[in-house]
C-alpha positions in Angstrom: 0.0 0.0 0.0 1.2 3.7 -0.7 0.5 6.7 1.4 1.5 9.8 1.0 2.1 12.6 2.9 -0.1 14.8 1.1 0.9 18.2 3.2 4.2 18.5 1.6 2.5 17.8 -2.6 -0.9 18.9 -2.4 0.5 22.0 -4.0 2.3 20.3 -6.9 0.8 19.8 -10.4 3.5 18.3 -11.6 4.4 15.6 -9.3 1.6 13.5 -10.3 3.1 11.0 -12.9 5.9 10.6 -10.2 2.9 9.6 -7.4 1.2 7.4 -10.3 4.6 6.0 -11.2 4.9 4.6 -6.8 0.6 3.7 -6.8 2.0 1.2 -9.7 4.8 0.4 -8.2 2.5 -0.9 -5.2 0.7 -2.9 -7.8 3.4 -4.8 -8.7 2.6 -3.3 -12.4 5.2 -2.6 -14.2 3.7 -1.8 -17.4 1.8 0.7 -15.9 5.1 2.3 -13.9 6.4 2.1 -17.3 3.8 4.2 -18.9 4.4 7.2 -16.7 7.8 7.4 -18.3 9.4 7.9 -21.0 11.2 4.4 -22.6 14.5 6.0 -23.7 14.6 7.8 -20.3 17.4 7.6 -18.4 17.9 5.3 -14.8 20.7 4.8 -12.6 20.0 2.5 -9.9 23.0 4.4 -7.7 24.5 1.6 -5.5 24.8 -0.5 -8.6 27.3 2.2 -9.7 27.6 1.6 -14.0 26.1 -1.6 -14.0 22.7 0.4 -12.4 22.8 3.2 -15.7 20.4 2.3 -18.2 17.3 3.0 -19.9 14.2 3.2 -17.8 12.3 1.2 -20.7 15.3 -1.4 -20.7 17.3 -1.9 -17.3 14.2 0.0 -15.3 11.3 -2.8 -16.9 14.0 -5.5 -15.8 15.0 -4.8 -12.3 11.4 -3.8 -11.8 9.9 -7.2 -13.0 12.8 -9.3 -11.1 12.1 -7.1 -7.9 8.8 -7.9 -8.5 8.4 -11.8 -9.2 11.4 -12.1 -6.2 9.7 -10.5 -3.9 5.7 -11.3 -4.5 4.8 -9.3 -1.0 6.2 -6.4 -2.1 5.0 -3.2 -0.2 5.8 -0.1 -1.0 4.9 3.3 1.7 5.8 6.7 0.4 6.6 8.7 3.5 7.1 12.3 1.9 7.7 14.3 -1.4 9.1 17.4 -2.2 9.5 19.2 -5.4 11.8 21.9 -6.6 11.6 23.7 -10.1 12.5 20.7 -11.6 12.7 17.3 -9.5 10.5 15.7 -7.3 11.9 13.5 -4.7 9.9 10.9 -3.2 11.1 9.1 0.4 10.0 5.7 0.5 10.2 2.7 2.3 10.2 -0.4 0.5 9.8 -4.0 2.2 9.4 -7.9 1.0 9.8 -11.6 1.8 12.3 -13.3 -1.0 10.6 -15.8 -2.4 13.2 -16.4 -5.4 17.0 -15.9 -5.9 17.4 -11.9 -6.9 20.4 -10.1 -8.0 22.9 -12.8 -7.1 21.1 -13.8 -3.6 19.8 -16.9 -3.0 16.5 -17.1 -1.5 16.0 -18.2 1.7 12.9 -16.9 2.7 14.1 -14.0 4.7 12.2 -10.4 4.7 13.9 -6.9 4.1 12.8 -3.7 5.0 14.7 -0.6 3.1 14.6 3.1 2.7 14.5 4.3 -1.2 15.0 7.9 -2.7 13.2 8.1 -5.5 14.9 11.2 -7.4 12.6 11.9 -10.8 12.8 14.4 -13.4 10.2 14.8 -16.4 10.3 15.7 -19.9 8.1 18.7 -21.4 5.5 15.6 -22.0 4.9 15.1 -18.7 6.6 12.1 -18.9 9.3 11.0 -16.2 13.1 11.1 -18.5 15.5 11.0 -15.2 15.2 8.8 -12.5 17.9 8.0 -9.7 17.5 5.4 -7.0 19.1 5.1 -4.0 18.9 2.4 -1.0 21.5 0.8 1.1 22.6 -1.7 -0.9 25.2 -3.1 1.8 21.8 -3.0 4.6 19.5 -4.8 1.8 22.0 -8.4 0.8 23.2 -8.2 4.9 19.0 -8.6 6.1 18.3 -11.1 2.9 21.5 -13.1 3.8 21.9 -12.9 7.9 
């Protein structure tokens, strides 16, 4: 489920594919994450370092759908937004029971709970074209392997 602290966006017209793009995210849809953005976009997943830089049609619809099918209890809970001129950052907390192996870790049925920033940009369309994500990468193998 995703809440949102609506105090701090109420006020923001533009943050709305961004809050439609985490509502998805909650559904486990992909596609429809996917439709608030723009294919060619760029993503960079930052604790991945290079290997994380892709295209958010591309490496986004793949990590996504992996995280996804992994982790089938997938919850999602934004706990704030803010928006400048041009960025909306979204604070959110992400949690899941691994059901199947994910990103080199072996499934042993073990839950994680994690803090995300969700850094999005969008194009003149509308359409989200920058996204950067950032977690504790280090926090997220050491509760899915302890």
């Amino acid at each position: 489920m995703v809440t949102e602290n609506t105090q701090d966006i109420s006020h923001l017209a533009n943050a709305g594919p961004c809050i439609d793009f985490m509502f998805a995210y909650t559904e486990h849809d992909v596609d429809k994450m996917l439709s608030y953005c723009d294919p060619t976009g760029t993503v960079h997943f930052k604790p991945l370092g290079e290997d994380g830089r892709g295209q958010l049609g591309e490496l986004g619809r793949h990590l996504w759908s992996a995280l996804v099918d992994a982790f089938p209890d997938l919850v999602t809970r934004m706990d704030s937004s803010q928006a400048t001129d041009d960025t909306i950052r979204c604070q959110v907390l992400i949690e899941g029971t691994q059901a199947k192996d994910f990103a080199g870790i072996k499934a042993q049925g073990k839950r994680f709970s994690s803090d995300h920033i969700f850094v999005f940009r969008l194009n003149e369309s509308g359409k989200i074209d920058q996204l950067e994500v950032e977690w504790d990468h280090a926090d997220f193998s050491r509760q899915l392997q302890a």
